[in-house]
Residue frames relative to the residue before (quaternion, step in Angstrom):
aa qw qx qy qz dx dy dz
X 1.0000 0.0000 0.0000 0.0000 0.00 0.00 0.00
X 0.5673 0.6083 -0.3978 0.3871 3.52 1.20 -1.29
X 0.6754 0.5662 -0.2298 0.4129 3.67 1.21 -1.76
X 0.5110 0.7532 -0.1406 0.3897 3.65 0.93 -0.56
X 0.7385 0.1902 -0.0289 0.6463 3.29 1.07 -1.90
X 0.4305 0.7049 -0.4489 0.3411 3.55 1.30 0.26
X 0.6615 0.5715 -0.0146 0.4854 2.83 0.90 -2.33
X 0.6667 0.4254 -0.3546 0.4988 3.89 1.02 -0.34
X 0.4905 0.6159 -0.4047 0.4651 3.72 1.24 -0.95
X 0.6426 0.5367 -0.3320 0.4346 2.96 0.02 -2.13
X 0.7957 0.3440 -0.2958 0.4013 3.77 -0.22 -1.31
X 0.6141 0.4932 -0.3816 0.4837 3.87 0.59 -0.57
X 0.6286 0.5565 -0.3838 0.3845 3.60 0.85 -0.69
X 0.7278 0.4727 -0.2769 0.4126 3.32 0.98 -1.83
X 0.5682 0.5145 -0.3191 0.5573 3.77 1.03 -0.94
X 0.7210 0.5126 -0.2862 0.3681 4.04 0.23 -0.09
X 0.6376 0.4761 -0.1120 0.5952 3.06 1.45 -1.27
X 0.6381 0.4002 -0.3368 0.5650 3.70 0.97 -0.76
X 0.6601 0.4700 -0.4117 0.4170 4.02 0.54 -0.67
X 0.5967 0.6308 -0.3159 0.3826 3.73 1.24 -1.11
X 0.6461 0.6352 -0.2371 0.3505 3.55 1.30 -0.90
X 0.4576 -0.7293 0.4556 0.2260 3.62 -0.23 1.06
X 0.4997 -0.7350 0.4538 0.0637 3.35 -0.90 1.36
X 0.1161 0.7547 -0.6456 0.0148 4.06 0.38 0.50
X 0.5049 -0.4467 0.7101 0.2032 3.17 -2.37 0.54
X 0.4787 -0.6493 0.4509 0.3820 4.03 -1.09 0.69
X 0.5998 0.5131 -0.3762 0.4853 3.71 1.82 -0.32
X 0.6779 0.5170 -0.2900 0.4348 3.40 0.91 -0.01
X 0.5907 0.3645 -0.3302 0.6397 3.57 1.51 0.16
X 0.5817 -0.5843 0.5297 0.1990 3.25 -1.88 1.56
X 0.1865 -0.8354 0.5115 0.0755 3.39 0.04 1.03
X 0.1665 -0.7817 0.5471 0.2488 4.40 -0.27 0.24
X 0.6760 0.4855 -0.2615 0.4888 3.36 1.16 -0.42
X 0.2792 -0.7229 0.6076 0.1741 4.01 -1.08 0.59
X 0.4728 -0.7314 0.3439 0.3510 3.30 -1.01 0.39
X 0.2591 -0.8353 0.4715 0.1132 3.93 0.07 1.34
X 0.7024 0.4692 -0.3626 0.3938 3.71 0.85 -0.14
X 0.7501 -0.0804 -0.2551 0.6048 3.77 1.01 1.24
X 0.4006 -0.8009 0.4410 -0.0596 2.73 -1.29 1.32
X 0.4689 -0.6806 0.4868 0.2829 3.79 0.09 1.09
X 0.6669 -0.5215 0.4868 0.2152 3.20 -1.35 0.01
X 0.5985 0.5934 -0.0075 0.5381 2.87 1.99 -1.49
X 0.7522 0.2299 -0.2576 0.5612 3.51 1.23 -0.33
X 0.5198 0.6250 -0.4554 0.3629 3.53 0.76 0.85
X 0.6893 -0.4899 0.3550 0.3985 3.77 -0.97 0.18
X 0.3353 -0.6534 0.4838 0.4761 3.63 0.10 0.34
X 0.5108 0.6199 -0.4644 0.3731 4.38 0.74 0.32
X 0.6239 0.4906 -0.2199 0.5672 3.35 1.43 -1.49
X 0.4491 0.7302 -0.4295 0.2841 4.00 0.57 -0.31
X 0.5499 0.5781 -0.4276 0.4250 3.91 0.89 -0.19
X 0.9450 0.1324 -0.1468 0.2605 2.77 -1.60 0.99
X 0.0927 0.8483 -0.5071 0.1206 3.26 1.18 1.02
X 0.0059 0.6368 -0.7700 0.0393 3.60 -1.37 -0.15
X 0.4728 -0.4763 0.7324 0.1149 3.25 -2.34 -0.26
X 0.2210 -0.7944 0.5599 0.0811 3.27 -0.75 1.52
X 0.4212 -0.7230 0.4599 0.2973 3.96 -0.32 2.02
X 0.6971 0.5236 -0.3911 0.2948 3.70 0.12 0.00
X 0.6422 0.2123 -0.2473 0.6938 3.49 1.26 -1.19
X 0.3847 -0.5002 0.7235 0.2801 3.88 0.00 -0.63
X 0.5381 0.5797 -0.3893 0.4720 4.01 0.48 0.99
X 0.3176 -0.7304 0.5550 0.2398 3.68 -0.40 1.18
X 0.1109 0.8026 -0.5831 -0.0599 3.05 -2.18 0.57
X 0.2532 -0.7957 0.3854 0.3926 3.40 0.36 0.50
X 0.0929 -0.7914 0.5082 0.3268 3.55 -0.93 -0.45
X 0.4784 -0.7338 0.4646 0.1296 3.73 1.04 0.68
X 0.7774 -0.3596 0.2440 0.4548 3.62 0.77 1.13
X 0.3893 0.6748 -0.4755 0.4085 4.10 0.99 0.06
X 0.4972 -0.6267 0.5250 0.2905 3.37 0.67 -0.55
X 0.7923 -0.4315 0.2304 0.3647 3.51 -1.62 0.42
X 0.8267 0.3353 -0.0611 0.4476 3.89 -0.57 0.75
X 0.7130 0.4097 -0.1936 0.5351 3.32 1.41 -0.52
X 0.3200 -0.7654 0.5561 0.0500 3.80 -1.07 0.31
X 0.5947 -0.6433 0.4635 0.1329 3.29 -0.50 0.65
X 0.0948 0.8122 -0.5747 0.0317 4.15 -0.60 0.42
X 0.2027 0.8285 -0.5057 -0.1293 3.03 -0.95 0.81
X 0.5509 -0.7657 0.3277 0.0531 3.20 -0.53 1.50
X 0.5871 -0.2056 0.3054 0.7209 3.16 0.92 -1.63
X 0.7740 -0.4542 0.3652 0.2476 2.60 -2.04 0.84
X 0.8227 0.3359 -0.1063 0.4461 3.60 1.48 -0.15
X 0.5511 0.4468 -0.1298 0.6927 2.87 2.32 -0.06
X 0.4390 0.6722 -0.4646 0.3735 3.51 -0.27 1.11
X 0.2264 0.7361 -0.5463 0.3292 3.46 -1.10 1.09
X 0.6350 -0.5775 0.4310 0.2785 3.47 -1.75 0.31
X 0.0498 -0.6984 0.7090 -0.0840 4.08 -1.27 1.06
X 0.5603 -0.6973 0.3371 0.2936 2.85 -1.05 0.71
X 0.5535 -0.6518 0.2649 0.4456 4.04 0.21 0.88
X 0.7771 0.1420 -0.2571 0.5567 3.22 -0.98 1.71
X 0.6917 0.4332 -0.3279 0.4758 4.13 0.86 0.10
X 0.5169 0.6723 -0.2849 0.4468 3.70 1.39 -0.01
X 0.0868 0.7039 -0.6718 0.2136 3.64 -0.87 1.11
X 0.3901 -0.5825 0.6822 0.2076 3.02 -1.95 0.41
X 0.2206 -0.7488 0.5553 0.2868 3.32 -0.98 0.61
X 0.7280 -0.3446 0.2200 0.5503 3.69 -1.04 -0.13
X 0.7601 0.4168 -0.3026 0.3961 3.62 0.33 -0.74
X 0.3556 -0.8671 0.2129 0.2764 3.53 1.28 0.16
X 0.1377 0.6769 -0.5767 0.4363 2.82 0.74 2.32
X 0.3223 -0.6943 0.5623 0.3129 3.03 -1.32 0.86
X 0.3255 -0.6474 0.6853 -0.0727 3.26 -1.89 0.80
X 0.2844 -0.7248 0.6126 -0.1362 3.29 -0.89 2.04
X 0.0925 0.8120 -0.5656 -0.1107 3.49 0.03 1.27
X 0.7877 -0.3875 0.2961 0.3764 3.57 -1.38 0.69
């Protein structure tokens, strides 16, 4: 019986503690990190700027600067930069670009 009214506590506690816990919007937290897996137009070199458009799935511009049909442009660093296939590009922490599958 002892195990019983434990195992309810335990559950009244985790359900309390999880209701007690202030609710935030991701626009409403100070974020340190930017989002690196699509670039704006706006955060490219004004060189990379060619050929912009609007990707029909998200409805989000990208340019791809000569890459060819489907593909988008990243720049990463000033030494790290290049063509992914639109919407599969990212920087990784060390600021290389990265072509996911």
């Amino acid at each position: 019986m002892k195990t019983i009214a434990f195992a309810v506590a335990a559950i009244f506690a985790v359900v309390l503690s999880a209701l007690a816990a202030p609710i935030t919007t991701p626009a409403e937290t100070p974020s340190l990190l930017h989002r690196v897996d699509w670039q704006a137009p706006e955060q490219l070199p004004p060189r990379l700027r060619n050929h912009c458009a609007y990707d029909v799935e998200s409805g989000r511009p990208y340019c791809s600067d000569h890459c060819g049909f489907n593909y988008q442009v990243y720049a990463c660093s000033p030494h790290s930069f290049g063509c992914c296939r639109v919407g599969f590009g990212y920087c990784d922490w060390t600021g290389l670009l990265r072509c996911h599958p």
